[in-house]
Backbone bond lengths (Angstrom), bond angles and torsions (degrees), N, CA, C in turn:
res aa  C-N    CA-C-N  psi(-1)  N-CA   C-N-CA  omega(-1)  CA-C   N-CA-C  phi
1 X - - - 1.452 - - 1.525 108.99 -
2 X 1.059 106.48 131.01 1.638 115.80 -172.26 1.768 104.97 -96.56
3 X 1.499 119.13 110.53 1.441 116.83 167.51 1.545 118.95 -65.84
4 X 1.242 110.90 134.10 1.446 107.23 -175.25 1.806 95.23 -85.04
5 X 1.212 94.11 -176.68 1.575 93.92 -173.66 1.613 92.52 -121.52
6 X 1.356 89.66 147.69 1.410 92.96 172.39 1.530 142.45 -90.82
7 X 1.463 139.73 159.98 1.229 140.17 -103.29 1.632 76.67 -164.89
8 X 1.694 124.68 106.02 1.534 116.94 131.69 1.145 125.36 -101.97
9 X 1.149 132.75 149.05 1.494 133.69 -166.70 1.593 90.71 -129.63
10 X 1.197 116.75 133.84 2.031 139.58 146.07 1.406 100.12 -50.03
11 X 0.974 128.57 114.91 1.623 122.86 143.40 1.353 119.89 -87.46
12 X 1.006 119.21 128.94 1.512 110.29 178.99 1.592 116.76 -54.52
13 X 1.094 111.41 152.91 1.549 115.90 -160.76 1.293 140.28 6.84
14 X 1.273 109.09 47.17 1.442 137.38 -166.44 1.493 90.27 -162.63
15 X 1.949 91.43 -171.77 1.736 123.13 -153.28 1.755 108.04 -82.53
16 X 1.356 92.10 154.11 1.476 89.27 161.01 1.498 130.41 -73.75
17 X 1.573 105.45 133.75 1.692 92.17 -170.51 1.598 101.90 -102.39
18 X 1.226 131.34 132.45 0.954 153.19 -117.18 2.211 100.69 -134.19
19 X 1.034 126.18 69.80 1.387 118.29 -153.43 2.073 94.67 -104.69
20 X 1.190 127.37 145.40 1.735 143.65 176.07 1.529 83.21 75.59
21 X 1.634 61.11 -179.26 1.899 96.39 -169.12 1.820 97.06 -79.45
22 X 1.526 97.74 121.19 1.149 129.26 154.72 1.526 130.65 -151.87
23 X 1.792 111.20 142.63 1.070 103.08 169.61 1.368 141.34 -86.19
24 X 1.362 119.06 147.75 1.163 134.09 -159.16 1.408 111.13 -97.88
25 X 1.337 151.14 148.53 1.722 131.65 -172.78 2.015 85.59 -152.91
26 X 1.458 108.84 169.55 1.080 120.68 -157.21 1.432 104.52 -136.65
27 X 1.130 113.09 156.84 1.494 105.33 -167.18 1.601 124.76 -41.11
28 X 1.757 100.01 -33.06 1.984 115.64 177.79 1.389 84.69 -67.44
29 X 1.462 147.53 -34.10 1.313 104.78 -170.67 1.877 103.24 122.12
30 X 1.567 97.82 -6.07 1.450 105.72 -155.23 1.694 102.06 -112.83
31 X 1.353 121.51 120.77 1.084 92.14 146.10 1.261 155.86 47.07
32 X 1.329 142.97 95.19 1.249 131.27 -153.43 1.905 97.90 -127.59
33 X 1.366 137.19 118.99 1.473 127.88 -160.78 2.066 85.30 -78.35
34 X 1.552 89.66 135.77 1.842 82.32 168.09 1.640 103.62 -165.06
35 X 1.245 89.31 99.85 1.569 106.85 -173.68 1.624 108.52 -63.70
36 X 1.152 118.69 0.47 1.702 116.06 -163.04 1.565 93.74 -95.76
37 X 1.455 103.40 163.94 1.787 111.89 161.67 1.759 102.04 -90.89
38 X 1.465 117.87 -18.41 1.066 113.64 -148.37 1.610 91.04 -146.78
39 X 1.264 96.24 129.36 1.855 96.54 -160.46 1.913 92.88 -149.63
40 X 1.186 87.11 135.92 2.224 101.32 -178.44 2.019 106.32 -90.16
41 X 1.048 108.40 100.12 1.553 92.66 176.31 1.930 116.90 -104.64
42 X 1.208 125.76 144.07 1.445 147.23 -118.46 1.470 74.18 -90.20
43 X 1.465 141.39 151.97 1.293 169.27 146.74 0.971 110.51 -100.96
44 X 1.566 138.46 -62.65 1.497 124.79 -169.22 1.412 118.52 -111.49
45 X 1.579 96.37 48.75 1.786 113.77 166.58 1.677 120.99 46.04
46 X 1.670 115.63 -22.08 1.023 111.36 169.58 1.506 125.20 -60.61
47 X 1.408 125.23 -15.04 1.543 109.65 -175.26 1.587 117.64 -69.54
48 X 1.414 101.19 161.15 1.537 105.26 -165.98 1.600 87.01 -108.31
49 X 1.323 150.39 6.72 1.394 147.27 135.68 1.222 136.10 -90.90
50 X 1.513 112.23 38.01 1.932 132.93 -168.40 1.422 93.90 -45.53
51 X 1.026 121.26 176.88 1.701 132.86 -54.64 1.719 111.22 -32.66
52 X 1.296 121.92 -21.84 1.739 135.38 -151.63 1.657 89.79 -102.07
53 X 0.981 107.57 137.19 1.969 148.43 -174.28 1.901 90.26 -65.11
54 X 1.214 140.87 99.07 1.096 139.96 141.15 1.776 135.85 -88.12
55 X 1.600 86.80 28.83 1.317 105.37 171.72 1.659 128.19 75.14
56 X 1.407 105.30 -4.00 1.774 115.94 -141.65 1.660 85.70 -98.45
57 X 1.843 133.86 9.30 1.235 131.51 135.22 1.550 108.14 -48.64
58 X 1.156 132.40 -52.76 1.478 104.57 -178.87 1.046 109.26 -76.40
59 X 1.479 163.86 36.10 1.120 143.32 157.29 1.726 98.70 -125.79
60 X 1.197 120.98 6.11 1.397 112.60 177.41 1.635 107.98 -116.77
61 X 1.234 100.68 6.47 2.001 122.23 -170.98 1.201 98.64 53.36
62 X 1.234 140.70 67.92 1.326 121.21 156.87 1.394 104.44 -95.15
63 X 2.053 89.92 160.79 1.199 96.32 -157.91 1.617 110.17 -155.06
64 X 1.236 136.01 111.84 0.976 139.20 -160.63 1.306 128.39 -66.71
65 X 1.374 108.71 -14.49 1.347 127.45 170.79 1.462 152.45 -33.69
66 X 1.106 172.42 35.04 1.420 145.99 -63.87 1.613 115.03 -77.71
67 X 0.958 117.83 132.91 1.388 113.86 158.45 1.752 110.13 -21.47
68 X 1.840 124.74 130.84 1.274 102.10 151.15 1.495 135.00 -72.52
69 X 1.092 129.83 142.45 1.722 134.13 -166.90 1.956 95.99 -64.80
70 X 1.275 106.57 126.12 1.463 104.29 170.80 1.308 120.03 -74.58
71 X 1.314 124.55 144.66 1.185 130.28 175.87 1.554 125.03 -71.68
């Protein structure tokens, strides 16, 4: 069986999408159970299901964008 390698992708103002088998670990250090091939992880710290993307970037506007430079 050949492991594919895995694949994160940036979404723009949203989560990282997370594509093959990789492991996942948790703040203890342990392990994270993740039955998916394809798993969303949280960018703008607001989700209430961390490490995993519960969407709550769109309702807090985050946005990956650069700061504009002040004049």
């Amino acid at each position: 069986m050949t492991e594919q390698i895995a694949r994160v992708t940036a979404c723009p103002n949203g989560p990282l999408l997370v594509r093959g088998h990789v492991e996942i670990l948790g703040d203890d250090g342990k392990p994270l159970h993740n039955p998916r091939r394809t798993v969303a992880l949280c960018r703008c710290g607001a989700s209430a299901i961390k490490p995993w993307c519960d969407g709550t970037h769109k309702l807090t506007r985050f946005t990956t964008e650069a700061p504009a430079a002040a004049d």
